[in-house]
N, C-alpha and C positions, 0 to 999 in steps of 0.2 A: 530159591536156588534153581538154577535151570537142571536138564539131565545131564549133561557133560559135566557139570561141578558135582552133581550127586556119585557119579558114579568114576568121578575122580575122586573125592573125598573116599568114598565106600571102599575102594585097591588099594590108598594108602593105610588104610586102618587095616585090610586085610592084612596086607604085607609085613606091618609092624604085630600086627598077631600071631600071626604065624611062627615067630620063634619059639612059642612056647614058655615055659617056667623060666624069666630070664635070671639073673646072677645076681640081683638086687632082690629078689624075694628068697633065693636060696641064703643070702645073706642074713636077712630080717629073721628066716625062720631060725636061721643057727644061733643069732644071737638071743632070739626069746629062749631059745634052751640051751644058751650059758647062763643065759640071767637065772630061768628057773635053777640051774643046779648053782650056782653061787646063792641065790636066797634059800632055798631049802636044803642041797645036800651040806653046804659047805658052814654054812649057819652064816654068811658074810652078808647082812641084809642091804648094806647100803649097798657095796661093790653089786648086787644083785640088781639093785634098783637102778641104778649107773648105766648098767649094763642093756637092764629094760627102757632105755631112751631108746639106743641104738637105731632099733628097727623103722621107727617114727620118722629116722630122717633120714634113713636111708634109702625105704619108701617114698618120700617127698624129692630124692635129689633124681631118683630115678623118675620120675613124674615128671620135673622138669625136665631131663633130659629128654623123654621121649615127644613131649613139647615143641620142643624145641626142635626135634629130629620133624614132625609134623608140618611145623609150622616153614621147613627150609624145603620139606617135598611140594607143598602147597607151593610156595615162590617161584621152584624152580619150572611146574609146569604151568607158572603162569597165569594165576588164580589169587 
């Protein structure tokens, strides 16, 4: 990689960091603690377990997406 692709690649990662805790992890973590109170307070183990999917892919949709947000900043300068 030369230094102009390093150091393009390295402001897009920053940029995309920079929002911080985005809304697909605050999502993941709320549904782990529905899941835990549907399996423990509520005694509903399946609906629990159901529930503990959730996170898994909502993590992965968000993966993709930011992906794919990477892969369209890459294109557009040209890289």
């Amino acid at each position: 990689m030369s230094n102009s692709q390093e150091s393009s690649a390295g402001g897009i990662a920053q940029e995309i960091n920079e929002s911080g805790l985005d809304p697909a992890a605050l999502a993941s973590i709320g549904s782990v603690a529905l899941a835990l109170y549907y399996y423990y307070v509520r005694g509903e183990e399946q609906r629990g377990q159901f529930v503990g999917l959730w996170p898994v892919t909502i993590i992965g949709m968000a993966t993709y997406l930011k992906l794919e947000q990477v892969r369209r900043k890459l294109e557009e300068n040209g890289n």
